[in-house]
N, C-alpha and C positions, 0 to 999 in steps of 0.2 A: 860162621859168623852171622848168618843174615837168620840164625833160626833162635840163636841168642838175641839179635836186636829184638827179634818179634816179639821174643819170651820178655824181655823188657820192657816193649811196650805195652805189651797185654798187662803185664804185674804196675806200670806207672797209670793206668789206664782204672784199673782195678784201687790203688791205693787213692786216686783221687775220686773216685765213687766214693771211697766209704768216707771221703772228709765234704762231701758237698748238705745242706742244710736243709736235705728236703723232710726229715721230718718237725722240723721247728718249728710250722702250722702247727699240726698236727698237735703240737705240746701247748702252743700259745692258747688254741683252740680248747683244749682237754681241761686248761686252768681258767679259762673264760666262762666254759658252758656252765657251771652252777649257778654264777650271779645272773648270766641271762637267761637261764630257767628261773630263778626264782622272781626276776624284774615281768617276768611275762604271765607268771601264773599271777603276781601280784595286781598287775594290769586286770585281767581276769578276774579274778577275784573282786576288785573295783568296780566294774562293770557290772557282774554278778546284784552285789551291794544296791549300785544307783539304780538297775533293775528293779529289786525289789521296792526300792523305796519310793520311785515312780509309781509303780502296782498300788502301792499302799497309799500312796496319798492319791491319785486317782479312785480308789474304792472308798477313802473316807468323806469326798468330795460327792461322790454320789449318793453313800449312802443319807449326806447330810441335805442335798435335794429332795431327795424318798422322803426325806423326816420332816422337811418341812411345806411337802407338799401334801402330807396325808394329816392336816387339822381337821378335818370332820371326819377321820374315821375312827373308829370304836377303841380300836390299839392301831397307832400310825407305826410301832418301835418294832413290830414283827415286819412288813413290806423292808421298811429303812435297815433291819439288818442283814434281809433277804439281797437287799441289793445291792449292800457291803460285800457280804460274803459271795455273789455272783461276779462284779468287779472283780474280786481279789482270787479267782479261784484259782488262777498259774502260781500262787503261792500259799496257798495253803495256810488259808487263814480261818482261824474259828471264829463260833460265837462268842468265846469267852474273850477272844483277843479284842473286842470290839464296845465301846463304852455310846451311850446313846446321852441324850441331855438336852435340856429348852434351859433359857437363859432369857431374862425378861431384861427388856432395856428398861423401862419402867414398872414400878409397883402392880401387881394385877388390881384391877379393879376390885376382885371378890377376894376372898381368901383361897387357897390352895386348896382343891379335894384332898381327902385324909385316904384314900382307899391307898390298898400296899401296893404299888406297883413299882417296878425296879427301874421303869425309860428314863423318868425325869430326873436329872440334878440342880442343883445352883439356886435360882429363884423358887422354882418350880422342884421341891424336893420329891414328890411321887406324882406327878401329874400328866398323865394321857388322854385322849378321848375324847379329843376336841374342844378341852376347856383352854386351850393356848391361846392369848392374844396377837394379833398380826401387830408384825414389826419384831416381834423376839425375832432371838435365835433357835435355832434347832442344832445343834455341836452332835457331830461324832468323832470319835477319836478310835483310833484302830493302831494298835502295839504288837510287834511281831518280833521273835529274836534274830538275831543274825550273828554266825560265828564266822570270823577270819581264818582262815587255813592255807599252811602251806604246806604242799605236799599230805595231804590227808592228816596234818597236827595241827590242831586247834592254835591260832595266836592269841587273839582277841573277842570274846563275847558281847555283843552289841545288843539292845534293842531299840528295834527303828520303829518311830511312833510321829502317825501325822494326826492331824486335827483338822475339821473341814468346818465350817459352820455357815449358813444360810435361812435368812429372812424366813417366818412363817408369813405363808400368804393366805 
């Protein structure tokens, strides 16, 4: 009799293990983890983003100091891109990413030099070399792309573009 009760208690002992809810974590958890992989790479990804676009507006800022601090020299557009593209080097920014430009707040006094050169825009359509009046602007603008991904699949293609502009002196 007492080898029967035991046999019962081990088999009632046994049948309420396999009704107890220890893996229901485990499942809740299994159905959970996608959206918070995906809410965290998205995080990331975000981060990534405002990263660059700090970089890039910090390099368009400087190199528009470069530009408007180099009025007397011969070409000011080569130092001011050099100091774009030094800013921006944790990102991998080119020359071509990068647009240079004098903007006159008033009419120039003379007319515009004719020589080709590619720095100046706006007022000033080819103008370098120290013929800029103080008080313009000196504008750099720097454009770089940026794609969204999750999980290494492309969502969204961006391009993140700042503008800096500062006083010739």
């Amino acid at each position: 009799m007492r080898a029967i009760r035991g046999v019962r208690r081990v088999l009632a002992e046994r049948l309420a293990s396999l009704r107890t809810e220890d893996g229901q974590a485990a499942v809740e958890f299994a159905l959970v983890l996608p959206v918070l992989l995906m809410l965290v790479i998205g995080i990331i990804q975000f981060g990534l983003l405002f990263n660059k676009y700090i970089t890039l507006t910090d390099a368009a800022r400087s190199g528009a100091q470069t530009l408007a601090l180099g009025r007397n020299l011969s070409d000011p557009c080569d130092p001011a891109i050099a100091q774009t593209l030094g800013a921006a080097s944790g990102i991998g920014l080119t020359a071509s990413q990068v647009t240079l430009g004098f903007v006159a707040q008033s009419p120039p006094p003379t007319p515009p030099p004719t020589t080709a050169d590619t720095c100046g825009s706006g007022s000033y359509p080819s103008e370098s070399g120290g013929t800029e009046n103080v008080g313009d602007q000196a504008t750099v603008t720097a454009t770089q792309p940026f794609t969204l991904q999750l999980f290494g699949v492309p969502i969204v293609s961006l391009n993140l573009s700042s503008s800096a502009s500062d006083a010739i002196q």
